[in-house]
MIFI-472782 format. One record per atom (N, C-alpha, C): atom name; residue in three letters; x, y, z. Coordinates in steps of 0.02 Angstrom, whole numbers, plus 50000, padded with zeros to 5 digits. Atoms other than C-alpha are relative to their C-alpha. Layout:
MIFI-472782
atom at=CA	aa=ALA	X=X	Y=Y	Z=Z;
...
end
This chain:
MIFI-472782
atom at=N	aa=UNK	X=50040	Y=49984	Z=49941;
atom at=CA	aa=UNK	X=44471	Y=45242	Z=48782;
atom at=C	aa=UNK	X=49946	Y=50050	Z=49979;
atom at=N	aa=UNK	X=50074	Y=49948	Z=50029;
atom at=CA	aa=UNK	X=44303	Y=45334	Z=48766;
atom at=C	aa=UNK	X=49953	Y=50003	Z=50052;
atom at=N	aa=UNK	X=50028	Y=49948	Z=49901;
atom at=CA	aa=UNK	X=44259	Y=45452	Z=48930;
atom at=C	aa=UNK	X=49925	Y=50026	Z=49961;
atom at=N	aa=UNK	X=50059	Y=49945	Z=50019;
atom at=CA	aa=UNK	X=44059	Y=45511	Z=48901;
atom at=C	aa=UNK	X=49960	Y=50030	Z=50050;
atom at=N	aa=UNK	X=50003	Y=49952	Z=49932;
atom at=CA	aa=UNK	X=44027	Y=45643	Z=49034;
atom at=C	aa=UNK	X=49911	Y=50018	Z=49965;
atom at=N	aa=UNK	X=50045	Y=50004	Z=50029;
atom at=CA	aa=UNK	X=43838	Y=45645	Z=49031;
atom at=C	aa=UNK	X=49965	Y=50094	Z=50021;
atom at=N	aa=UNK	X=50023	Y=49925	Z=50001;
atom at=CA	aa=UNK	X=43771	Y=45830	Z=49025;
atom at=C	aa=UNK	X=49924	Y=50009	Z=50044;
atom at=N	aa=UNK	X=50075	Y=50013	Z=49978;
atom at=CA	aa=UNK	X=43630	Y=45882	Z=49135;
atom at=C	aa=UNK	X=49925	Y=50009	Z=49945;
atom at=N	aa=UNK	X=50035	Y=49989	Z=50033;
atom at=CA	aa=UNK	X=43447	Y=45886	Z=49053;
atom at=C	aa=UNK	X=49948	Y=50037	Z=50044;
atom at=N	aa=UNK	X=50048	Y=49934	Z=49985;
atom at=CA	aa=UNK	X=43341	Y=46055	Z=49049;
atom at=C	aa=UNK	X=49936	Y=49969	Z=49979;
atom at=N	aa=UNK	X=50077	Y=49973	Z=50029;
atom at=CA	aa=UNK	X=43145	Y=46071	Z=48990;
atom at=C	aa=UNK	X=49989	Y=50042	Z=50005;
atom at=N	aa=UNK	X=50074	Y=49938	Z=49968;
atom at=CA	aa=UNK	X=43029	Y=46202	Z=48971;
atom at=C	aa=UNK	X=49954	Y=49967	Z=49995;
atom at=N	aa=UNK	X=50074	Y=50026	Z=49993;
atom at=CA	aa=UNK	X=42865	Y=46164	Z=49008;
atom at=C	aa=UNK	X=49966	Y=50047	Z=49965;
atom at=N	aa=UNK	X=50022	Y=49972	Z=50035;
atom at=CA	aa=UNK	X=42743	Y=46198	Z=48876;
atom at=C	aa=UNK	X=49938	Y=50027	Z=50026;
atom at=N	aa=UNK	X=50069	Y=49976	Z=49978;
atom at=CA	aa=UNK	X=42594	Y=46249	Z=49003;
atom at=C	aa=UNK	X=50029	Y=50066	Z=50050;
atom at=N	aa=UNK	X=49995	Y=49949	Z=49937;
atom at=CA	aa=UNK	X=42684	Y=46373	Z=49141;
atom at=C	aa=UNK	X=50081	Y=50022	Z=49973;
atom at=N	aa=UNK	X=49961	Y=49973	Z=50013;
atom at=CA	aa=UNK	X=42829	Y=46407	Z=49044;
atom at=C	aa=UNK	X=50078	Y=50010	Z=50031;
atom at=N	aa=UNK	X=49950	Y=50007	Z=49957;
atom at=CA	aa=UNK	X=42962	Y=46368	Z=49182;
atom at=C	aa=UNK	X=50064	Y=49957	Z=49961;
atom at=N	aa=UNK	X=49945	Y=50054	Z=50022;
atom at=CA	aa=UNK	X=43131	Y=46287	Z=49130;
atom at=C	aa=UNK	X=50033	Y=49965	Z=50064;
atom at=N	aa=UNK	X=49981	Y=50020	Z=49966;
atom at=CA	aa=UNK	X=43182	Y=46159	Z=49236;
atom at=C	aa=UNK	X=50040	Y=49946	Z=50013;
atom at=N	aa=UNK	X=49953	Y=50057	Z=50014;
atom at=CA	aa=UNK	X=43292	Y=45999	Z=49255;
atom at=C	aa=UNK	X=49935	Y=49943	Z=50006;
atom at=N	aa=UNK	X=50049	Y=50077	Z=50008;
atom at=CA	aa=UNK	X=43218	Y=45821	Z=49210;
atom at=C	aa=UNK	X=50052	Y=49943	Z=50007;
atom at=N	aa=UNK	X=49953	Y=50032	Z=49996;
atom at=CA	aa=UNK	X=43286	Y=45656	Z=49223;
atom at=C	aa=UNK	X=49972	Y=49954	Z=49931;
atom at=N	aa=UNK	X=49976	Y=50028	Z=50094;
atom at=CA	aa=UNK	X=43318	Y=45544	Z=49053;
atom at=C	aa=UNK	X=49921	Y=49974	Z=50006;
atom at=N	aa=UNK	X=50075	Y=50042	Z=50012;
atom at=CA	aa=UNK	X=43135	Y=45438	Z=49106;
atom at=C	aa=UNK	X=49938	Y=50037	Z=50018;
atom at=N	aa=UNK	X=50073	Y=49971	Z=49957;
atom at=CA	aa=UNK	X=43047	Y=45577	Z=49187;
atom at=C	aa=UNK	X=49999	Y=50074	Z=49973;
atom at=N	aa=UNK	X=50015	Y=49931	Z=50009;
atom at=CA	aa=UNK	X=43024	Y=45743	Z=49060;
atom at=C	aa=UNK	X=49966	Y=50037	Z=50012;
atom at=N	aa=UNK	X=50050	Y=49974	Z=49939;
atom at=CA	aa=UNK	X=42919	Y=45805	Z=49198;
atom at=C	aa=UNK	X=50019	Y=50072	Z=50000;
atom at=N	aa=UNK	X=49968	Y=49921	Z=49984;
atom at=CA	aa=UNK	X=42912	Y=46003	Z=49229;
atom at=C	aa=UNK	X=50026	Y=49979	Z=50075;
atom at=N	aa=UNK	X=49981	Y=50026	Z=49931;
atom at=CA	aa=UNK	X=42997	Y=46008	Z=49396;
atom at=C	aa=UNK	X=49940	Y=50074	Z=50047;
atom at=N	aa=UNK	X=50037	Y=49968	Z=49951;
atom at=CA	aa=UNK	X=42858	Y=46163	Z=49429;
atom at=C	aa=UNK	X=49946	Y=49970	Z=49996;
atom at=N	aa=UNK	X=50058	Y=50013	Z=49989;
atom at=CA	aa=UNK	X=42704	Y=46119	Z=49393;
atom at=C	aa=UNK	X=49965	Y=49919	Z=49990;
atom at=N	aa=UNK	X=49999	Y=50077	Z=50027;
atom at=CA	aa=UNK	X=42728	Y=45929	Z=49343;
atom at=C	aa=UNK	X=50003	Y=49978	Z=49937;
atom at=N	aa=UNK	X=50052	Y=50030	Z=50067;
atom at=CA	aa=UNK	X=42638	Y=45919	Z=49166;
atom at=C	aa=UNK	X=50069	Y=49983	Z=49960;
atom at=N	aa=UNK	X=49988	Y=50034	Z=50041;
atom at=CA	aa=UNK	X=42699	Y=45802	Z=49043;
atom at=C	aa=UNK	X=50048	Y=50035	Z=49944;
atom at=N	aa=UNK	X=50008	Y=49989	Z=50078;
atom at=CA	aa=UNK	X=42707	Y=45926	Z=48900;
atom at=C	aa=UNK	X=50059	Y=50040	Z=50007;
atom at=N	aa=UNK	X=49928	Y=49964	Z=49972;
atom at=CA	aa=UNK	X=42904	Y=45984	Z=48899;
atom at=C	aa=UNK	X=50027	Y=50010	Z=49917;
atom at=N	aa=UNK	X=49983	Y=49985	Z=50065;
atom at=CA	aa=UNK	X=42998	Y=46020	Z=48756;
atom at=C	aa=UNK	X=50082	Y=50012	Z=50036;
atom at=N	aa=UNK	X=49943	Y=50022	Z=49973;
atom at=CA	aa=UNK	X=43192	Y=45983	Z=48793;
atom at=C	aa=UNK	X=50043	Y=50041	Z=49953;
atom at=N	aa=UNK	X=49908	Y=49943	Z=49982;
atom at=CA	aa=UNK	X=43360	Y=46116	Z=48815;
atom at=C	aa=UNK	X=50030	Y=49977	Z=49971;
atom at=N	aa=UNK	X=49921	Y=50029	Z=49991;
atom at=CA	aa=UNK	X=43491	Y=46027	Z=48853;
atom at=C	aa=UNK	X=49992	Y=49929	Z=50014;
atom at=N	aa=UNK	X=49988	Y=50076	Z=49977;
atom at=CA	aa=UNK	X=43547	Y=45854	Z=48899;
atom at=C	aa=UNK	X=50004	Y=49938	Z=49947;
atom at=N	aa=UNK	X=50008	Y=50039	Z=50074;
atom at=CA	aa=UNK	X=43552	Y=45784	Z=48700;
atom at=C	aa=UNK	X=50079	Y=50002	Z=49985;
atom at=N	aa=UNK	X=49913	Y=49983	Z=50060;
atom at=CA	aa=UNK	X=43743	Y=45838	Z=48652;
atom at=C	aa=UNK	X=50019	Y=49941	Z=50005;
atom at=N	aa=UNK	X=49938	Y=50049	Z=49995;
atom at=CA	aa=UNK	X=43859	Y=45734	Z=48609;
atom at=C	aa=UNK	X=50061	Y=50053	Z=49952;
atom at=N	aa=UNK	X=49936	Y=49957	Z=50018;
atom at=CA	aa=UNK	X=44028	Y=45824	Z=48601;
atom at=C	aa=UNK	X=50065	Y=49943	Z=49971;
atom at=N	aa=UNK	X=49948	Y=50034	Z=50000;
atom at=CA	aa=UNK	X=44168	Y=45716	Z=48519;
atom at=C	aa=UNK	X=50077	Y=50048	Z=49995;
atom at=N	aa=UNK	X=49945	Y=49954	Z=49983;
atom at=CA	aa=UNK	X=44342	Y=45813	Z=48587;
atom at=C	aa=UNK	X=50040	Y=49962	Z=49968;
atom at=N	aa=UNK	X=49928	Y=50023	Z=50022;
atom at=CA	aa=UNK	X=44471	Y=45703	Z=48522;
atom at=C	aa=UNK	X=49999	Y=49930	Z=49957;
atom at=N	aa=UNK	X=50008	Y=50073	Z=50062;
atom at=CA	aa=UNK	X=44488	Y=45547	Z=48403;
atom at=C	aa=UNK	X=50090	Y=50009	Z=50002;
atom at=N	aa=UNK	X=49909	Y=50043	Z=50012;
atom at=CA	aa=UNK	X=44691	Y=45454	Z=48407;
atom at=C	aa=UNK	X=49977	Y=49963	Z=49955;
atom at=N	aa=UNK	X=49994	Y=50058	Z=50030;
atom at=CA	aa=UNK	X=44725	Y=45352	Z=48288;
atom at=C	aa=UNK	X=50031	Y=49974	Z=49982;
atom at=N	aa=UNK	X=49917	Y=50044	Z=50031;
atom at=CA	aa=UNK	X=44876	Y=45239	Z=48234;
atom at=C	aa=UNK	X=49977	Y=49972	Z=49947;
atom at=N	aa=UNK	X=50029	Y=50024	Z=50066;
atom at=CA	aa=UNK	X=44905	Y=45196	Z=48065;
atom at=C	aa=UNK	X=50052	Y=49940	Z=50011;
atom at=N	aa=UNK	X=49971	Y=50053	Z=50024;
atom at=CA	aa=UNK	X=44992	Y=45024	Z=48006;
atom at=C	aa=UNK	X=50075	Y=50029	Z=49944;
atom at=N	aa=UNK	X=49952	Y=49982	Z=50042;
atom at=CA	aa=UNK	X=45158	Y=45065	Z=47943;
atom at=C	aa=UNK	X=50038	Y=49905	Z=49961;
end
């Protein structure tokens, strides 16, 4: 089984300096709009656990 809990995604905006949330299609500032973001959070990938059975 393989749970992937999706993390929210931050920006800063590279014109007004605000950090704000974006969504995966829209790295939009959420203050002032512009385009030009540069991305936090919302990339991890955490792997917590790995099972595995061997062949005896």
């Amino acid at each position: 089984e393989l749970v992937i809990q999706q993390m929210p995604i931050q920006v800063r905006c590279k014109t007004c300096r605000a950090e704000t949330a974006a969504t995966a299609n829209r790295l939009l500032c959420g203050e002032c709009g512009d385009w030009q973001t540069e991305l936090l959070s919302g990339d991890e990938l955490l792997l917590e656990r790995v099972e595995m059975q061997t062949e005896q």
